[in-house]
LUMROGU-804761 format. One record per residue (C-alpha): residue number from 0; residue in three letters; y, x, z. Coordinates in steps of 0.001 Angstrom, whole numbers, padded with zeros to 6 digits. Example, Ala and Ser with C-alpha at 12.3 -4.5 7.8 and 13.67 -1.06 7.14 Angstrom:
2
{rec 0,ALA,{-004500,012300,007800}}
{rec 1,SER,{-001060,013670,007140}}
// end
This chain:
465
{rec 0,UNK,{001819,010129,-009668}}
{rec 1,UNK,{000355,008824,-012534}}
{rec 2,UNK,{-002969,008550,-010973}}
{rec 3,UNK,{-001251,006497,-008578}}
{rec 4,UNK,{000651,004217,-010701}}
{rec 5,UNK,{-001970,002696,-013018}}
{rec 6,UNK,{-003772,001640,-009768}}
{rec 7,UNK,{-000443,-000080,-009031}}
{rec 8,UNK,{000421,-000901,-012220}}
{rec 9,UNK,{-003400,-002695,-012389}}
{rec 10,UNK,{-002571,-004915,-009226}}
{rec 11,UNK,{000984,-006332,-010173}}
{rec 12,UNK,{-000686,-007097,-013254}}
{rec 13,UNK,{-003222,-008807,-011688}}
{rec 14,UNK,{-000793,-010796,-009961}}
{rec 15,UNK,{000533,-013079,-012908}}
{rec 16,UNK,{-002355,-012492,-015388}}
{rec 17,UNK,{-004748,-015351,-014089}}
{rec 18,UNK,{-002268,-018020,-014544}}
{rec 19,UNK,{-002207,-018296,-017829}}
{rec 20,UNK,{-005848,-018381,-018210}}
{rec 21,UNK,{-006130,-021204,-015409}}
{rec 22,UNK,{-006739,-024117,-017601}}
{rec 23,UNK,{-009562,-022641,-019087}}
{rec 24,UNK,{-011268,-021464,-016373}}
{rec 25,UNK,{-011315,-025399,-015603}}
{rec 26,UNK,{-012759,-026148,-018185}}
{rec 27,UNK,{-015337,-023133,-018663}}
{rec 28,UNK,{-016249,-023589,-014636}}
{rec 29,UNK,{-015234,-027139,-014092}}
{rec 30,UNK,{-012835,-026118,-011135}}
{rec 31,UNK,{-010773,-028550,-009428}}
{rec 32,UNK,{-007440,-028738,-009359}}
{rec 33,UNK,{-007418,-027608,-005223}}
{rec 34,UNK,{-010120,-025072,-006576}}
{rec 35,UNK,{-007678,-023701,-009176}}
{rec 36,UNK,{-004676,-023541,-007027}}
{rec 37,UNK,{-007146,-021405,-004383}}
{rec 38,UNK,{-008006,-019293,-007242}}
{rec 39,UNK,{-004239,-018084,-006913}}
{rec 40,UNK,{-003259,-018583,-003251}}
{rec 41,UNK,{-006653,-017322,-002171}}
{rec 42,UNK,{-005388,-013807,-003650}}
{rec 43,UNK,{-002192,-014181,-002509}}
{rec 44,UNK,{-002911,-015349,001037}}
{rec 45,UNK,{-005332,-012386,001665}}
{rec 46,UNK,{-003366,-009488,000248}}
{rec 47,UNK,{-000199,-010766,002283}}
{rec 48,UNK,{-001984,-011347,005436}}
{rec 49,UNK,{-003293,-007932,005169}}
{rec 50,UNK,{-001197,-005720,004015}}
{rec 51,UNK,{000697,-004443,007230}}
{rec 52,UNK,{-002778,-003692,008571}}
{rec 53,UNK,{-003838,-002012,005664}}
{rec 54,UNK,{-000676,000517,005969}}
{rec 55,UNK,{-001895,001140,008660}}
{rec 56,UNK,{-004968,001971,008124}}
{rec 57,UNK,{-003633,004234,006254}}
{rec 58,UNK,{-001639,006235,008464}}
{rec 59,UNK,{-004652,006138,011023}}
{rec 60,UNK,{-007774,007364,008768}}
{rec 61,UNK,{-006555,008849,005617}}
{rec 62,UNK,{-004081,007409,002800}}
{rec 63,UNK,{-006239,009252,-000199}}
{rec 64,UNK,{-009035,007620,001592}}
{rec 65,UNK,{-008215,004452,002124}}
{rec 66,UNK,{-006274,004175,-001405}}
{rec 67,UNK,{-009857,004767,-003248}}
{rec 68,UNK,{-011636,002391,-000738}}
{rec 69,UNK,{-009018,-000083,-001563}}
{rec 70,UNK,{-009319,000254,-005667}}
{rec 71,UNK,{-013099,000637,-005384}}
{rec 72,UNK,{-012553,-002768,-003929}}
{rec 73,UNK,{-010205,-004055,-005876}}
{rec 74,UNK,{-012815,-003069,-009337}}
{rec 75,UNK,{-016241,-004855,-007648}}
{rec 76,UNK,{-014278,-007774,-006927}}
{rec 77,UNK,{-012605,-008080,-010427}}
{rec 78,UNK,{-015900,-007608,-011619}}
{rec 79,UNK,{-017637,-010394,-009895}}
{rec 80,UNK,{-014452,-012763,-010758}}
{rec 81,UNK,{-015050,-011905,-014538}}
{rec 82,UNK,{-018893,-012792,-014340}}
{rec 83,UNK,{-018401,-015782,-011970}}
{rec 84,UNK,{-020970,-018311,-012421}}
{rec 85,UNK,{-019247,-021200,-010394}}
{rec 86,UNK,{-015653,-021668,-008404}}
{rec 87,UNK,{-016933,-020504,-005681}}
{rec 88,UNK,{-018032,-017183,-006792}}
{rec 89,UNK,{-014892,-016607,-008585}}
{rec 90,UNK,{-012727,-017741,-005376}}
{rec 91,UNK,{-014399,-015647,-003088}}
{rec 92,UNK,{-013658,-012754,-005634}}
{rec 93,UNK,{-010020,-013595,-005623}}
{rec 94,UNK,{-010339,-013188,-001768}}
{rec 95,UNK,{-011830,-009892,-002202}}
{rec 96,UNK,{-009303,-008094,-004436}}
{rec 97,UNK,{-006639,-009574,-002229}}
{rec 98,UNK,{-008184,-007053,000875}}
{rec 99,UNK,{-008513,-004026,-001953}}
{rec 100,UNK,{-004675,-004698,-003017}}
{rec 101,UNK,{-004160,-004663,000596}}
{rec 102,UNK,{-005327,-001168,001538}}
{rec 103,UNK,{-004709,000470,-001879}}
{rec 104,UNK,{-001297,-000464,-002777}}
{rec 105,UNK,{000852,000752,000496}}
{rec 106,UNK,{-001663,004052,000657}}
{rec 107,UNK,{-000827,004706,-002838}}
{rec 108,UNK,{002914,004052,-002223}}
{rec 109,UNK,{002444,006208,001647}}
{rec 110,UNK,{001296,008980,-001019}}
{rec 111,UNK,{004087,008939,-003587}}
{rec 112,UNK,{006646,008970,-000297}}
{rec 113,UNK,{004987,011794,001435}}
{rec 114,UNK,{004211,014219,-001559}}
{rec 115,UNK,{007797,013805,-003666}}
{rec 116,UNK,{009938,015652,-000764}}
{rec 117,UNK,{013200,016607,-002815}}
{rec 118,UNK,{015709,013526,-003815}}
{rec 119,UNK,{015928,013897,-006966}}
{rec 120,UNK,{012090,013658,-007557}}
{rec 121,UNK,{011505,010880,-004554}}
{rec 122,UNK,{014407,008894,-006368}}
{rec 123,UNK,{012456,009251,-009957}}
{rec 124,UNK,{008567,008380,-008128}}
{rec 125,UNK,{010551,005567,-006220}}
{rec 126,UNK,{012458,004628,-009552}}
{rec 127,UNK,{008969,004095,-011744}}
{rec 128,UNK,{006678,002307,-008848}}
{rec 129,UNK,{009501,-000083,-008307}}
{rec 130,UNK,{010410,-000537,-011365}}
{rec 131,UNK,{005901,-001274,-012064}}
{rec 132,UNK,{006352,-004141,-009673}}
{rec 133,UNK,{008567,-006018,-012108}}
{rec 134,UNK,{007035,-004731,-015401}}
{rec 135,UNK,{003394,-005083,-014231}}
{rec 136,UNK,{004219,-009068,-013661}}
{rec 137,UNK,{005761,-009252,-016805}}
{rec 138,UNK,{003152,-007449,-018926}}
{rec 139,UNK,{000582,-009741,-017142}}
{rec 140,UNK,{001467,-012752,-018136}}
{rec 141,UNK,{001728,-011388,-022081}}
{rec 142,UNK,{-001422,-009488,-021619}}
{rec 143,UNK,{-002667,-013107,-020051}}
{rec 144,UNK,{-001892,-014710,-023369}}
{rec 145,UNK,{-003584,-012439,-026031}}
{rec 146,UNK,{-006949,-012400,-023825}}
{rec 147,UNK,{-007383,-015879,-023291}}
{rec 148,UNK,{-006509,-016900,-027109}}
{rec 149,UNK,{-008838,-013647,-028694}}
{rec 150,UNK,{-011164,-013722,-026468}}
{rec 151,UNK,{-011948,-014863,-023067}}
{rec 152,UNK,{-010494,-015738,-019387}}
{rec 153,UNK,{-013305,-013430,-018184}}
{rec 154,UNK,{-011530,-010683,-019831}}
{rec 155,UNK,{-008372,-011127,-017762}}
{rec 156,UNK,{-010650,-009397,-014599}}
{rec 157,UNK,{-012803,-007575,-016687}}
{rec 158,UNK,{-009929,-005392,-017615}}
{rec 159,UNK,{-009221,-003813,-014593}}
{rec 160,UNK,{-012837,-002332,-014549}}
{rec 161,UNK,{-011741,001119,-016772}}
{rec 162,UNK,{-008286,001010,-015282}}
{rec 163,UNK,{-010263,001637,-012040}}
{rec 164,UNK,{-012907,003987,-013278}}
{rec 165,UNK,{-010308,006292,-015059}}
{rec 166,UNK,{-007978,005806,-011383}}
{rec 167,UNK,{-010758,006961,-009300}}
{rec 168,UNK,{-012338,009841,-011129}}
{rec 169,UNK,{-008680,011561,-011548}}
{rec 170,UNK,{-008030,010441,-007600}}
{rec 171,UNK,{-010832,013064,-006990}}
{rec 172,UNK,{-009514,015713,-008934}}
{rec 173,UNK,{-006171,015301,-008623}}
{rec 174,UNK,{-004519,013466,-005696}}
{rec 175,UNK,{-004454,015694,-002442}}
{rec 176,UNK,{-003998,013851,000605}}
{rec 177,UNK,{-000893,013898,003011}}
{rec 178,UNK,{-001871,013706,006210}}
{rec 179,UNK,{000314,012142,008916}}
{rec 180,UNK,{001918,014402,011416}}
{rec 181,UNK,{001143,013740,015613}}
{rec 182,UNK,{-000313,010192,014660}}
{rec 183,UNK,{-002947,009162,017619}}
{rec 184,UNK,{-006007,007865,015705}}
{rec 185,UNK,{-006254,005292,017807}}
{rec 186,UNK,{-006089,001435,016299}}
{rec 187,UNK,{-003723,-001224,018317}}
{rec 188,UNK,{-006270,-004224,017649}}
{rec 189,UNK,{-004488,-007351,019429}}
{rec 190,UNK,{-001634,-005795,017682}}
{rec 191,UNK,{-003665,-005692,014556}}
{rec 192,UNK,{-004382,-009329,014879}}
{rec 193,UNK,{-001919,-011082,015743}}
{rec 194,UNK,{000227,-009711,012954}}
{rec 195,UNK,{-002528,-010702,010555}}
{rec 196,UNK,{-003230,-013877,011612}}
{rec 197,UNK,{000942,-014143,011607}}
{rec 198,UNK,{001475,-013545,007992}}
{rec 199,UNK,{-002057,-015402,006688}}
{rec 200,UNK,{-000305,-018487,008432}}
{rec 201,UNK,{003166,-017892,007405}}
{rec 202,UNK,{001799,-017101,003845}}
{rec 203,UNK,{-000211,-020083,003440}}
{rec 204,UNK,{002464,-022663,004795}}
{rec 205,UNK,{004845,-021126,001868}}
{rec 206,UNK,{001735,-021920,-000392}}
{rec 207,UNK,{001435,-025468,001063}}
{rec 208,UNK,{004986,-026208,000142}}
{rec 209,UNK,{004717,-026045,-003172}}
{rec 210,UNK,{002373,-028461,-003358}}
{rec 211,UNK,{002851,-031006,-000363}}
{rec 212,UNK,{006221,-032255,001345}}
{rec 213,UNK,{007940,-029706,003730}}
{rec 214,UNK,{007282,-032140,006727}}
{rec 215,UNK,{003574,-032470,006292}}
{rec 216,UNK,{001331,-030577,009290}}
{rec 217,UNK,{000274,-028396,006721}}
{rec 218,UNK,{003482,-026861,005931}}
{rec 219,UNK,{005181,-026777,009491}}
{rec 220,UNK,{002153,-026815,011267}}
{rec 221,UNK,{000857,-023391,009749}}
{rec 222,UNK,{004387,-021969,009951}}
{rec 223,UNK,{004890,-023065,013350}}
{rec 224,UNK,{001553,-021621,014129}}
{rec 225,UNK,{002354,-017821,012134}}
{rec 226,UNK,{005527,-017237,013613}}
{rec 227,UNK,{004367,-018151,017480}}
{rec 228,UNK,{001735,-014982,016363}}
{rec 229,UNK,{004559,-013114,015562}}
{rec 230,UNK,{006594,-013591,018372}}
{rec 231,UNK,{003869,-012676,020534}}
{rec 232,UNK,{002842,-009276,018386}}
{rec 233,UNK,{006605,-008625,018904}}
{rec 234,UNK,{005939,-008752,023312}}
{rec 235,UNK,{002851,-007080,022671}}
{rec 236,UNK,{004345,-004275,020665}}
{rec 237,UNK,{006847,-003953,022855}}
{rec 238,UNK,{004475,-003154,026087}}
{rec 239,UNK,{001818,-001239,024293}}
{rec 240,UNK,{001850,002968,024455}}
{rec 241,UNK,{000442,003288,020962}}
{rec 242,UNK,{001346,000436,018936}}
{rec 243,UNK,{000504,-000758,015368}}
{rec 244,UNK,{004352,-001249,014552}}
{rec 245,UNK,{006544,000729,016852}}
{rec 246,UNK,{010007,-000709,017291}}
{rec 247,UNK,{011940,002389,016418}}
{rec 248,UNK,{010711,000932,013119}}
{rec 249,UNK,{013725,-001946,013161}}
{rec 250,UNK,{016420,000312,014513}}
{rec 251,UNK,{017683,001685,010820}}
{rec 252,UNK,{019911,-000682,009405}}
{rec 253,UNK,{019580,000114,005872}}
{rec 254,UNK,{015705,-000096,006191}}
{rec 255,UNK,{015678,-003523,007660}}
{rec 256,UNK,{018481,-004860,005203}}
{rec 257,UNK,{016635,-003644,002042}}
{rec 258,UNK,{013363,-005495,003235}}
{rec 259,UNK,{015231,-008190,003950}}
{rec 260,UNK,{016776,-008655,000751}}
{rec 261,UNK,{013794,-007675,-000906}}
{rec 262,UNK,{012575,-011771,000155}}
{rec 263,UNK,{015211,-012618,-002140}}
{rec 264,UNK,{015073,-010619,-004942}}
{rec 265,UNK,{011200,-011326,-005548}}
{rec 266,UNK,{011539,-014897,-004159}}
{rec 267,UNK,{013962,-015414,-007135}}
{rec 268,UNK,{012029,-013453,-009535}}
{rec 269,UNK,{008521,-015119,-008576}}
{rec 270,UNK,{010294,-018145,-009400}}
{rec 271,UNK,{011515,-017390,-012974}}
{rec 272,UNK,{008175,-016208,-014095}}
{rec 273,UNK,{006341,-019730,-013058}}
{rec 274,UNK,{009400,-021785,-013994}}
{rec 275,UNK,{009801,-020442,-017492}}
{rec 276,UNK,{006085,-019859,-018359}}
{rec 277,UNK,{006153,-024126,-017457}}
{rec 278,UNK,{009397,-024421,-020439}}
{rec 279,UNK,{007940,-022567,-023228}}
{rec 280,UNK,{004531,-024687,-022768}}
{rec 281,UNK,{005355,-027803,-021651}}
{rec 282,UNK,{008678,-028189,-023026}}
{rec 283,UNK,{008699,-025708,-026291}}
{rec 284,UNK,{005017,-026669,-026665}}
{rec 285,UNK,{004072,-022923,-027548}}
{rec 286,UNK,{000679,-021664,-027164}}
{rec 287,UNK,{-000966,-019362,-024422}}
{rec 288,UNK,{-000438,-016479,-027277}}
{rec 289,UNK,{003398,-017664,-027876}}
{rec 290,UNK,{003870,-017706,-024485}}
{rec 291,UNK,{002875,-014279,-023180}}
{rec 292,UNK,{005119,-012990,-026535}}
{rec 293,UNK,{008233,-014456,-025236}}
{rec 294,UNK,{008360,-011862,-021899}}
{rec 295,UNK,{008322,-008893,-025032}}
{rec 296,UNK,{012045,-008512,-024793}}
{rec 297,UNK,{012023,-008855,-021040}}
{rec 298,UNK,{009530,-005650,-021399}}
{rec 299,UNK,{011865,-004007,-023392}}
{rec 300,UNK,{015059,-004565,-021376}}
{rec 301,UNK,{013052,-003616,-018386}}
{rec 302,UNK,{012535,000131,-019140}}
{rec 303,UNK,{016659,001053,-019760}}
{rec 304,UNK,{016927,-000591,-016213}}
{rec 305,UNK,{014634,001743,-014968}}
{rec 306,UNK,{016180,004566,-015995}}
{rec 307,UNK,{019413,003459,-014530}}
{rec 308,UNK,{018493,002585,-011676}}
{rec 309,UNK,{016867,006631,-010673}}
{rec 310,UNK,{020365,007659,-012024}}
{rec 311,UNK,{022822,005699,-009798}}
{rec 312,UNK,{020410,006078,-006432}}
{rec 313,UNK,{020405,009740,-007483}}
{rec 314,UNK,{024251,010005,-007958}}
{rec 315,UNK,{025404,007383,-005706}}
{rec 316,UNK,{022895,005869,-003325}}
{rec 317,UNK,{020585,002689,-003055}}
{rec 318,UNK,{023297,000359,-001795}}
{rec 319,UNK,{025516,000688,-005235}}
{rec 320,UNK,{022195,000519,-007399}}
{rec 321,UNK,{020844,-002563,-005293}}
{rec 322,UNK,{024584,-004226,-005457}}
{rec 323,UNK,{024714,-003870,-009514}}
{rec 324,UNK,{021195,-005180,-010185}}
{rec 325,UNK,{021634,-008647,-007578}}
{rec 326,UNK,{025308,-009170,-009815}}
{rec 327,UNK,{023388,-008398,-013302}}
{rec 328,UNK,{020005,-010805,-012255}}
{rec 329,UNK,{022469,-013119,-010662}}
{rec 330,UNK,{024170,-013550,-014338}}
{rec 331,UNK,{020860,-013596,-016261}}
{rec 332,UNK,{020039,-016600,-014341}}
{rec 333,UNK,{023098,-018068,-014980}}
{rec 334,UNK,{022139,-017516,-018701}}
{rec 335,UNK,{018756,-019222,-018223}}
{rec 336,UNK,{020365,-022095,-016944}}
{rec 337,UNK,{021470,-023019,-019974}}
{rec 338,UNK,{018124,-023663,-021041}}
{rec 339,UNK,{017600,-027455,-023083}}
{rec 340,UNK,{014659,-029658,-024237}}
{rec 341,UNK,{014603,-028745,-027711}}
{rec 342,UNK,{014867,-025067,-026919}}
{rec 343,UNK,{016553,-021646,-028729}}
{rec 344,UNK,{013932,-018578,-028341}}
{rec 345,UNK,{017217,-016448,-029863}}
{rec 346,UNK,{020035,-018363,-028858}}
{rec 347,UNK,{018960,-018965,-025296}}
{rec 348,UNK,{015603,-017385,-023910}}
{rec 349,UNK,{016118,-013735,-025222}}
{rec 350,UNK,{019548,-013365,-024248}}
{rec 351,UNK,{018817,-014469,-020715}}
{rec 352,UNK,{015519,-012671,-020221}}
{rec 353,UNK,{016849,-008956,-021054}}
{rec 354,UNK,{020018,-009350,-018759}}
{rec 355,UNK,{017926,-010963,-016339}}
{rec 356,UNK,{015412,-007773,-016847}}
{rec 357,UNK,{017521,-005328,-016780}}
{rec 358,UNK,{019242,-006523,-013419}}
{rec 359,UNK,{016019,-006389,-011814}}
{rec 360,UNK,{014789,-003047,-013156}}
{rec 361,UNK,{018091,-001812,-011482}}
{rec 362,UNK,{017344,-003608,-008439}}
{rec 363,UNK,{014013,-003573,-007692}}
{rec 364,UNK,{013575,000374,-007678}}
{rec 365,UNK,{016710,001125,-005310}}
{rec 366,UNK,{015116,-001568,-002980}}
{rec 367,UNK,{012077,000423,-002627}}
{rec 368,UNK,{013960,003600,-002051}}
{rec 369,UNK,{016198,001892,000338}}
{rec 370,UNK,{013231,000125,002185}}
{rec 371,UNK,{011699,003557,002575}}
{rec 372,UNK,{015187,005304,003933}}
{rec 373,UNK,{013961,008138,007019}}
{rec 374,UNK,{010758,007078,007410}}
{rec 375,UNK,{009162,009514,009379}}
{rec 376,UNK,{005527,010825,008071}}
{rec 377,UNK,{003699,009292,010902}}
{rec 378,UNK,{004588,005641,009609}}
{rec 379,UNK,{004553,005842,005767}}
{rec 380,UNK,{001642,004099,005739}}
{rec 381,UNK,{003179,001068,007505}}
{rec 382,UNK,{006548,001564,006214}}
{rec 383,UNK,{004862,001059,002098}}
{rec 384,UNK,{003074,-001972,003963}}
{rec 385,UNK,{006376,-003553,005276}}
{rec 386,UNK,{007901,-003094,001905}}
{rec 387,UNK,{004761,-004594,-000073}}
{rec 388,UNK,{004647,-007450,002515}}
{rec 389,UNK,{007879,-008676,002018}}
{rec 390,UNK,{007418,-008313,-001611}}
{rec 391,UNK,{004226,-011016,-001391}}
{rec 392,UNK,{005993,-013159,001011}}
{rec 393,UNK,{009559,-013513,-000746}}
{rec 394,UNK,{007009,-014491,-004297}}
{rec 395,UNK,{005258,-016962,-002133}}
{rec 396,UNK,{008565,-017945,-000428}}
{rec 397,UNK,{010390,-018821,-004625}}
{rec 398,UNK,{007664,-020818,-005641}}
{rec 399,UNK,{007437,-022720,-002409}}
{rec 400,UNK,{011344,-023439,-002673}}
{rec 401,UNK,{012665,-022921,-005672}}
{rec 402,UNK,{009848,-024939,-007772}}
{rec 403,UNK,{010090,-027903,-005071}}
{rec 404,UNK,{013605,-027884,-005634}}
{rec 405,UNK,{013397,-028405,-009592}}
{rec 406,UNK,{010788,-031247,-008874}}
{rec 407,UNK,{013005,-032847,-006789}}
{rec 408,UNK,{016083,-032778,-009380}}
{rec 409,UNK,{013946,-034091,-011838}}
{rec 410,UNK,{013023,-036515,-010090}}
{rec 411,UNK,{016164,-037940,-008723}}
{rec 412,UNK,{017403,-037398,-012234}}
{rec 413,UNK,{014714,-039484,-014423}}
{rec 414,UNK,{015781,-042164,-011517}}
{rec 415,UNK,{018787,-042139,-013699}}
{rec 416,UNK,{017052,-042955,-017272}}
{rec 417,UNK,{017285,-039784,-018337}}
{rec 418,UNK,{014594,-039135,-021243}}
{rec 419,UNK,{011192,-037156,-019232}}
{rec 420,UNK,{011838,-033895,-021067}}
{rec 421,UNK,{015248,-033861,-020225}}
{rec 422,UNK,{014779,-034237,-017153}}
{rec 423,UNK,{012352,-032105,-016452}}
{rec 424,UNK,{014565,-029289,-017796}}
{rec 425,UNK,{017641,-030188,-015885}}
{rec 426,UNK,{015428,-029607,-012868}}
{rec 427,UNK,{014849,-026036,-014250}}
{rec 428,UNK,{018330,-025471,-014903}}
{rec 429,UNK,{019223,-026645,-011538}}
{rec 430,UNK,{016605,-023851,-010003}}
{rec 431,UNK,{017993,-021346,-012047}}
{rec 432,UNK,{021369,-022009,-010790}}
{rec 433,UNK,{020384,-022182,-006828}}
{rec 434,UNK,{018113,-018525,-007935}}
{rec 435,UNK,{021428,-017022,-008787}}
{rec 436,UNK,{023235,-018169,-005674}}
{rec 437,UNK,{020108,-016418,-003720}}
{rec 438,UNK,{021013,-012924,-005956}}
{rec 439,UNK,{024562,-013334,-005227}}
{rec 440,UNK,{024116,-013507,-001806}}
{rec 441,UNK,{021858,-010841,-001763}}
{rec 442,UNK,{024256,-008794,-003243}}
{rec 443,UNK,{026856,-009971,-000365}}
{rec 444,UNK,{024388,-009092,002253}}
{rec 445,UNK,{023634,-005192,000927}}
{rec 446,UNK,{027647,-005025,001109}}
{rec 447,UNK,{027794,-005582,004243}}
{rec 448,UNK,{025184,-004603,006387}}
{rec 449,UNK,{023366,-001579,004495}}
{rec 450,UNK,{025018,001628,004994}}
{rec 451,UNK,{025491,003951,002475}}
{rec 452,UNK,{023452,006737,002212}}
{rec 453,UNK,{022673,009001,-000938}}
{rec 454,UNK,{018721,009760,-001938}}
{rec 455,UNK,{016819,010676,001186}}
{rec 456,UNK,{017090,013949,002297}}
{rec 457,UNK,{013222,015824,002560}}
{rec 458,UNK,{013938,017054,006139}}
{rec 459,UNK,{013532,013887,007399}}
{rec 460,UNK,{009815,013686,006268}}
{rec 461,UNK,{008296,014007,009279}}
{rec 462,UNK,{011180,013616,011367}}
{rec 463,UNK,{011454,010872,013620}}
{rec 464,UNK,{012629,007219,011846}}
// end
């Protein structure tokens, strides 16, 4: 398990950790502002594109396997992005540890679901990867801001280099493999590719909106494009004998609601990391260092909503867990939105941060447990790439909105006279209020439509979904 989760922890982290150092890989490279924004997307755009196929994968040749193909990935291509000579080097890289993220995340999580067999222990393993995918983002962008003021963006991928090395000598020693029951190794390719080609598109017209208008070709075209793959992997799916998704996947309700909601809960989250990294810089004027300080308490709230969270999916289920952490996110967003231009780290940030931290440490675990309810050996793999897709796809989805949405208000608001600051932070406050109405009705949705269940039984490991 632990073996497992500093790979994972690694990735998240690798998630958030570049942005920070952005501006001075400009300057140190000379990258455009279309190169810098591919620096992120290109990351984003492969790992979300690919990580349904990579679950797969997964179940089909080995998840042990595949998990230290993935990292050993994952390490070259942080390497070569740490010693990148020009953009496109460094790009490239970016593409590369999108594909490892993309085979070792859901073969590491396919592990973790198939080895932990009682409740009690899957609801703890569940409890601490889910709760990583919220820490690891946090703890990126502080890590972010202590490398790039002490010493150097480079160091932001060189990092991951003995995370890796330490991962993958203990993976041979340590990790057994869990081989999937009655799975045919047999690879549905027009499957395969269609559902890639699906999610690159859909991905990268969420990218495209957040930085051109909703009805440019760009942005519908690509979307328009993604989902006609989709619909067409869906009829091909449907009349395959072996295929890469079967549809038995769709037919448990709590499964399908808790990746559903998932969209939200990361969409909403995604959102809060860009919007208030943005107010403390732009706004508060604090420096990369100050910046990556002010998630500390959102660290330290984190880890009490961890523990929580295994206790109440233990005792009571996913659904009450996942209901309590929406409400609890839902009113730290309500705290950030009181949020001003001159700014109270105390008064206002801290407050809203660890409430806002500790809803999501509650949330974000039972999700994963939820998303992961009777799933059958033979798909683990592609259940853990479901989950991790949704995950990259509701991030890309918060930034595409949610961001757009606080341009617009300050825009329509400095229309009024309104001092630039000012406005620009009543556009933040206005996201941060529209964010909490996305919890809230995630926390409507679980109500109704997930069932309740208590931690998943081990019997049906193996079983049919």
């Amino acid at each position: 398990m632990a073996v497992l989760a500093l790979v994972q922890f690694m990735i998240v982290i690798d998630n958030t950790i570049v942005n920070i150092a952005l501006p001075s890989i400009r300057n140190d490279l000379g990258t455009s502002q279309a190169g810098l924004a591919w620096v992120v997307n290109g990351y984003l755009l492969t790992a979300g594109g690919l990580l349904l196929l990579g679950g797969r994968f997964a179940d089909l040749l080995g998840r042990k396997k595949i998990f230290v193909i993935g990292t050993s990935v994952f390490a070259l291509a942080s390497l070569t992005s740490g010693a990148a000579w020009n953009s496109g080097v460094l790009i490239v890289s970016r593409f590369m540890q999108g594909v490892g993220e993309a085979l070792a995340s859901p073969a590491a999580l396919a592990l973790i679901v198939l080895m932990f067999t009682t409740p009690k222990e899957r609801a703890k393993a569940l409890g601490i990867w889910g709760g990583l995918a919220g820490l690891g983002a946090t703890v990126g962008v502080l890590l972010s801001g202590v490398i790039v003021d002490f010493a150097s963006w480079r160091w932001v991928f060189f990092i991951n280099l003995p995370v890796a090395a330490i991962a993958l000598v203990l993976c041979a020693k340590l990790v057994q493999d869990a081989p999937a029951v009655g799975v045919k190794r047999k690879l549905d390719i027009p499957g395969g590719l269609l559902v890639t080609g699906g999610l690159i598109l859909v991905v990268n017209g969420l990218l495209s909106a957040a930085e051109h208008p909703w009805s440019s070709f760009g942005v519908w075209g690509s979307f328009l494009a993604g989902f006609v793959l989709l619909g067409l992997f869906v009829l091909v799916e449907s009349r395959t004998e072996d295929p890469m998704m079967p549809l038995r996947f769709f037919a448990n309700r709590t499964r399908v609601s808790a990746n559903a909601t998932t969209v939200l809960l990361t969409s909403a989250m995604a959102a809060m990391f860009f919007i208030v990294t943005l107010y403390v810089q732009q706004v508060l004027g604090y420096s990369p260092l100050q910046s990556g300080l002010a998630y500390l308490p959102f660290c330290i709230a984190f880890i009490p909503g961890m523990i929580l969270s295994t206790q109440l999916v233990t005792r009571f289920g996913p659904k009450t867990a996942i209901i309590i952490g929406f409400v609890v996110s839902a009113v730290g967003m309500l705290l950030l939105a009181r949020i001003d231009a001159q700014g109270s780290f105390w008064g206002q940030l801290v407050p809203a941060t660890m409430v806002l931290a500790f809803g999501l440490a509650i949330g974000l675990p039972a999700l994963q447990n939820a998303a992961l309810h009777e799933l059958s050996g033979e798909d683990a793999g592609l259940g853990s790439g479901v989950q991790t897709s949704v995950q990259q796809l509701g991030s890309a989805l918060g930034l595409a909105v949610l961001t757009t949405v606080a341009l617009t208000h300050t825009t329509g608001v400095l229309a009024t006279g309104v001092p630039q600051n000012e406005a620009i932070v009543s556009g933040y406050r206005f996201a941060f209020v529209i964010a909490a109405i996305v919890l809230a009705a995630g926390a409507a949705l679980v109500a109704v439509f997930m069932q309740k269940v208590k931690a998943q039984d081990p019997n049906t490991v193996g079983a049919p979904a």
